[in-house]
N, C-alpha and C positions, 0 to 999 in steps of 0.2 A: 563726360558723364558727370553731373551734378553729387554732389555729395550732398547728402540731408539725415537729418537725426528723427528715431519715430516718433519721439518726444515733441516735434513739431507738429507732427498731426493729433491736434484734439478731438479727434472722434466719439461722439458721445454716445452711450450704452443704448442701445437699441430696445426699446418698448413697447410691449403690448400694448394695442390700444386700450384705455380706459371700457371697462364693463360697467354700466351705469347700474348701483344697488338698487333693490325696491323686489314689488313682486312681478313675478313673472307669469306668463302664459301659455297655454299650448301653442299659440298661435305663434311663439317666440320661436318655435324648435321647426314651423315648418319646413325649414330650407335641408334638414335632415331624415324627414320622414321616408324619402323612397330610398335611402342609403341603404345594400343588402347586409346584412351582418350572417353569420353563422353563430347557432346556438346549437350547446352542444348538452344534456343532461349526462353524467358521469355516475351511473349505479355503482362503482368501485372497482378498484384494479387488482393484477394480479401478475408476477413476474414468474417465467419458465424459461425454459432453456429452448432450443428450435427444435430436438428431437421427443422433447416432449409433444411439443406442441403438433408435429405432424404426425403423431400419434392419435391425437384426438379426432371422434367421428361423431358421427351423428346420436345426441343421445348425451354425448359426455359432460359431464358440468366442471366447470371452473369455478373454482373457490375464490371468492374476492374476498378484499381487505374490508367489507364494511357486515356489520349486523344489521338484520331483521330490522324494517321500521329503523334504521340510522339513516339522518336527512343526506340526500344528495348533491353532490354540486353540481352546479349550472353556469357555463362557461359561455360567455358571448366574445366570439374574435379570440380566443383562447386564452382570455381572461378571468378569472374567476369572480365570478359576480353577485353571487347568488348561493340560496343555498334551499332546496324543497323536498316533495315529497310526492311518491308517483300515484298518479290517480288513475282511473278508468272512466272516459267521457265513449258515453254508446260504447262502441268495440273498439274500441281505440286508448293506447295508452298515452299520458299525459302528465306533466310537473304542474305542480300548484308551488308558488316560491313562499316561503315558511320567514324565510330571514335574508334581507339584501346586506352585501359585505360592502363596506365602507374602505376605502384604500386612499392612505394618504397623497398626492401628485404632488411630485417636488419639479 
């Protein structure tokens, strides 16, 4: 069996490929368009115990943590991403996003 030191092997740091600056396009992101996500709007939470909760029937309301008109979060991939407000399109309810959240990637 050979004896060697790791020291000998200079392996050198492995890197991203170069991202060329400039501006960019829709046309840049197509290779991601049919990728599914889940998107999830979060009206506010609310913590119970299990005998409460199998308590509850039709009819009963749940107190959340958010007030009246306080914007919502919007979570894509259970991320938080976003943050809006609930609208009604025809009969249908729906988020209109108010403020996207910025998160630094280390």
């Amino acid at each position: 069996m050979a004896d060697f030191d790791l020291n000998d092997f200079n392996a050198e740091e492995e890197r991203p490929p170069e991202v060329p600056e400039g501006p960019r396009s829709a046309r840049d992101l197509e290779a991601v368009y049919d990728i599914p996500v889940q998107v999830s709007a979060v009206l506010g939470k609310s913590s119970m115990q299990v005998n409460q909760l199998l308590k509850l029937g039709r009819g009963a309301v749940v107190e959340l943590d958010r007030k009246v008109g306080e914007a919502i979060d919007i979570y894509v991939n259970n991320r938080l991403v976003a943050r809006g407000e609930v609208v009604v399109v025809e009969d249908r309810l729906g988020v209109t996003m108010t403020e996207i959240i910025k998160t630094d990637r280390s």
